[in-house]
C-alpha positions as CSV (number, residue, x, y, z in Angstrom):
1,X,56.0,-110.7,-193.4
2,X,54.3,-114.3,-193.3
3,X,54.8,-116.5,-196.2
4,X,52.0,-119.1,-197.0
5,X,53.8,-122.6,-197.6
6,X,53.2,-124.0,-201.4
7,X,50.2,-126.0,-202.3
8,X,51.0,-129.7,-202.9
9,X,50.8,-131.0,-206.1
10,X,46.8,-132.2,-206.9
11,X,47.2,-135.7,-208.1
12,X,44.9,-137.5,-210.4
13,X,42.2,-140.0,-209.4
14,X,44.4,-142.9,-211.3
15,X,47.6,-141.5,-209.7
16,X,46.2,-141.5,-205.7
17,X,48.2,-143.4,-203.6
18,X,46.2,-146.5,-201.2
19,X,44.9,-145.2,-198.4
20,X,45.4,-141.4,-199.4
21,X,42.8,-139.2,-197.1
22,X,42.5,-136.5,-199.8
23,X,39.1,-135.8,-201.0
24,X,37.3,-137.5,-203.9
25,X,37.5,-135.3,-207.1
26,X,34.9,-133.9,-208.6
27,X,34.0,-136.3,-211.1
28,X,34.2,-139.3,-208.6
29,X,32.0,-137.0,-206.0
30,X,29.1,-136.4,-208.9
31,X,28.8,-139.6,-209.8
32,X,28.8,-141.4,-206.3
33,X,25.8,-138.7,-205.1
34,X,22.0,-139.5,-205.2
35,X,19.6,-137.3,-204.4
36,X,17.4,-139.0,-201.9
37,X,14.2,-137.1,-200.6
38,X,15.7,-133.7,-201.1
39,X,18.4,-134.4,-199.4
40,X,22.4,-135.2,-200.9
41,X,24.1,-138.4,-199.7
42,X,27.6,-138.9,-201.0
43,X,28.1,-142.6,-202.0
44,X,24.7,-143.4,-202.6
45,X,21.7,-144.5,-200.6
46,X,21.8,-144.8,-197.5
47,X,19.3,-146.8,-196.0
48,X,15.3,-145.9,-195.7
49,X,13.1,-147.1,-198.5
50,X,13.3,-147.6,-201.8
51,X,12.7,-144.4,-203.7
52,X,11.1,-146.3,-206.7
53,X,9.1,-148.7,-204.5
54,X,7.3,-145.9,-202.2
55,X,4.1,-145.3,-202.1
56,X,2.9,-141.7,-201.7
57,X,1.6,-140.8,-198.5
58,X,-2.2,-141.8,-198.2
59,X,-2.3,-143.4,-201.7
60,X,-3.7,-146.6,-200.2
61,X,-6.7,-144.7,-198.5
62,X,-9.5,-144.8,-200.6
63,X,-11.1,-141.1,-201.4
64,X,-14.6,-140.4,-199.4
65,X,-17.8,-141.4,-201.3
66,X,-21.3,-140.3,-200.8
67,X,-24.6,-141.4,-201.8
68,X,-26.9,-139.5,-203.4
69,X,-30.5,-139.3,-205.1
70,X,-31.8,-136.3,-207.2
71,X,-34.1,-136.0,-209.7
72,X,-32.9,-135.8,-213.2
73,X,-35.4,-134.6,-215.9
74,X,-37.9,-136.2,-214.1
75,X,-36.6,-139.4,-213.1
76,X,-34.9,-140.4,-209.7
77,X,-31.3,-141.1,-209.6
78,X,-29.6,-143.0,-206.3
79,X,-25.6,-143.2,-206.8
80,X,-22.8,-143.2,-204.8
81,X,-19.8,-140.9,-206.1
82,X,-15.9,-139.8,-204.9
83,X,-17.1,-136.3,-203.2
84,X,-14.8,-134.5,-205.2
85,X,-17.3,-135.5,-208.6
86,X,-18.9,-132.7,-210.6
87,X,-22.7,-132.5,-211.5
88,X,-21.2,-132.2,-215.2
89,X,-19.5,-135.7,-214.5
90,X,-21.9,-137.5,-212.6
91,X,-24.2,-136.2,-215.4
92,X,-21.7,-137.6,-218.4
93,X,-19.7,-140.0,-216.8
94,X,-22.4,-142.3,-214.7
95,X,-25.8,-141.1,-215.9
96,X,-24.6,-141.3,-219.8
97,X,-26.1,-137.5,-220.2
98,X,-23.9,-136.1,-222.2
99,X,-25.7,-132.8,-224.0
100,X,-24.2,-131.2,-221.1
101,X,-21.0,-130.2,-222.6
102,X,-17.1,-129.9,-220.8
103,X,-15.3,-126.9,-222.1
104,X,-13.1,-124.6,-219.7
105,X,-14.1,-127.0,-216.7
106,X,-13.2,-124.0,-215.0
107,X,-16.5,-122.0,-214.8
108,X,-15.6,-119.6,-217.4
109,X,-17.6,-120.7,-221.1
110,X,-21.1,-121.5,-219.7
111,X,-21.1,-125.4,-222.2
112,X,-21.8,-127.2,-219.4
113,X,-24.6,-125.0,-218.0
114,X,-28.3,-126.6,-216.9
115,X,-31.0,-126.1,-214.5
116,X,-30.8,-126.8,-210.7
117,X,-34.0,-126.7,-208.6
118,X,-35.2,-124.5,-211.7
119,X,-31.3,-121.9,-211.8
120,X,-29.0,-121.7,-213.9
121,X,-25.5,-123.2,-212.3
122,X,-22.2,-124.0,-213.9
123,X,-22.3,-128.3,-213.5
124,X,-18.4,-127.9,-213.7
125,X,-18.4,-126.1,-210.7
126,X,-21.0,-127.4,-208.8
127,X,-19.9,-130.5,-206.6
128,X,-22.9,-133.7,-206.7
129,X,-23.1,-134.4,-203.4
130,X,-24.1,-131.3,-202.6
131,X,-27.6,-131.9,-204.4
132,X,-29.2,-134.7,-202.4
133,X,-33.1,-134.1,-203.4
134,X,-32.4,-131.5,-206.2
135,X,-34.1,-131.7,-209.5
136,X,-31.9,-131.2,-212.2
137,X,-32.9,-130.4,-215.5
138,X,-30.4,-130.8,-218.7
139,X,-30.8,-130.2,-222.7
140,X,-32.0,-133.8,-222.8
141,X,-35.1,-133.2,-220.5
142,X,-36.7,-129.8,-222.3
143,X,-38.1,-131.7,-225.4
144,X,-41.9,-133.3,-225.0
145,X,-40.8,-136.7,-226.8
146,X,-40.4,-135.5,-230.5
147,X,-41.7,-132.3,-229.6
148,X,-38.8,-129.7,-229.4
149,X,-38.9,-126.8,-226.6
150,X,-39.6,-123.4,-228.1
151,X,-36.3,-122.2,-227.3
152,X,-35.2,-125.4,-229.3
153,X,-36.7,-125.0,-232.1
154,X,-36.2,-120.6,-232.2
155,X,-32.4,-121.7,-232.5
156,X,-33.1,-123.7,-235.4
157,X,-35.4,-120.9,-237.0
158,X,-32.9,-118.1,-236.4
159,X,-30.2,-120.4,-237.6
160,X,-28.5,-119.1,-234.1
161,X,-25.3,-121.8,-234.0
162,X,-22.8,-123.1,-236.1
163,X,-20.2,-125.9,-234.5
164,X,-23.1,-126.7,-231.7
165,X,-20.8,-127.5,-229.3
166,X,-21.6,-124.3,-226.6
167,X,-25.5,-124.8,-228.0
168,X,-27.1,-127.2,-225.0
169,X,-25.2,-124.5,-222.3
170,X,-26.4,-121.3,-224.5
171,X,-30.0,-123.2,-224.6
172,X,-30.6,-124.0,-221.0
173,X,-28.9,-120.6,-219.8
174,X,-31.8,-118.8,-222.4
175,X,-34.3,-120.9,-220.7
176,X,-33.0,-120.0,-217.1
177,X,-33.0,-116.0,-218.3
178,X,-36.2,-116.1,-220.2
179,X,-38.2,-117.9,-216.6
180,X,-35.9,-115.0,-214.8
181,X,-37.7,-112.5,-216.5
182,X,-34.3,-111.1,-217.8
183,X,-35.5,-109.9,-221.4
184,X,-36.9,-107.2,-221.8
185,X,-34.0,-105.7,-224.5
186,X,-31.4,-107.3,-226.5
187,X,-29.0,-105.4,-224.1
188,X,-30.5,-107.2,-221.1
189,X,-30.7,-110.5,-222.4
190,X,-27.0,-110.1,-223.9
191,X,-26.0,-108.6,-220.1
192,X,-27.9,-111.9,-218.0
193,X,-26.1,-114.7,-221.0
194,X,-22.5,-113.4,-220.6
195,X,-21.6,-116.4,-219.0
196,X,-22.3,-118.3,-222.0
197,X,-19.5,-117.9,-224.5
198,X,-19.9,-119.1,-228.5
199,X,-16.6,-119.1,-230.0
200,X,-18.3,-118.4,-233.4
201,X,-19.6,-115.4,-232.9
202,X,-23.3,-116.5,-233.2
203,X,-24.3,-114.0,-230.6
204,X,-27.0,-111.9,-232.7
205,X,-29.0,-114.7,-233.6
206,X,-29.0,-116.4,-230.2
207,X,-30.6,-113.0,-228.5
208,X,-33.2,-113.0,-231.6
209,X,-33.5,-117.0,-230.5
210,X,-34.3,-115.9,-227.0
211,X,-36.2,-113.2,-227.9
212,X,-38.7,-115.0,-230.4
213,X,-38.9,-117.5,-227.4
214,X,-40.3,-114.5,-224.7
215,X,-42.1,-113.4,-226.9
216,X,-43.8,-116.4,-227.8
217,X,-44.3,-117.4,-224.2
């Protein structure tokens, strides 16, 4: 029968004799052990960079810009944007337009909708520089000077919004449907608006706005 030979005593860090070659204990090892780069080194850093100091990679490269002209509400536009700007921002952000509203920034509530080349697009979506020579219309450009659009003014006769914020999107997407053709019911025009949410509920009175406008036209 084999008989294991005793452990030796574990002695404490204060008690460790000079030049002992046992193992740090625990509490010495945590707090002599950085994390470096997802990596463990006992006893600190050991040489590389500075964590604090790095840059990260390509930080210094500046992003890719393009230039660009389009036409917006009638008059020409030449800027030069980061390729990763929105229509929705280059509209609010350098062009000071800013009916066009940022909700979800996703896509998903139709606030920031306007009219591209005469369509209905999400701007939040839809990346500038892909719109060299497109004509863009936005809630600022329907009016005649003092003189509202039809659509306009229907909203304000049918009462059809209360906070206003989704309004511009809900106006220019009922301009795109009504130019589409899209209303010949309440059920139609509710089916091609979808994309266009109003968080107050004002839905009946936005189809009656849209349909006073077709009907009208």
């Amino acid at each position: 029968m084999s008989i294991e030979p005793p452990e030796s005593p574990a002695s404490s860090p204060e008690g460790s004799p000079e030049g002992s070659a046992s193992a740090p204990s625990r509490r010495t090892f945590i707090a002599t052990t950085t994390v470096v780069g997802g990596v463990v080194v006992a006893g600190g850093l050991i040489g590389g960079p500075s964590v604090f100091g790095a840059e990260p990679a390509g930080a210094a490269e500046a992003a890719p810009d393009s230039r660009v002209s389009l036409t917006v509400n009638g008059k020409q536009y030449t800027v030069t944007v980061d390729n990763r700007t929105s229509l929705l921002d280059l509209l609010r952000e350098h062009l000071g337009l800013t009916g066009s509203k940022k909700g979800c920034n996703a896509g998903a509530c139709g606030a920031c909708t306007v009219l591209v080349d005469g369509r209905r697009v999400n701007s939040c979506l839809t990346l500038a520089v892909r719109l060299d020579g497109a004509e863009v219309t936005t809630i600022e450009g329907l009016s005649k000077g003092e003189r509202l659009h039809p659509l306009q003014q229907a909203f304000i006769d049918q009462d059809a919004f209360q906070c206003g914020y989704c309004t511009s999107g809900q106006i220019m997407s009922g301009v795109g449907c009504i130019d589409e053709g899209h209303t010949g019911s309440p059920e139609e025009i509710r089916e091609f608006m979808s994309g266009n949410i109003c968080r107050c509920g004002c839905y009946v009175k936005i189809v009656r706005a849209v349909e006073q406008t077709a009907r009208g036209k």
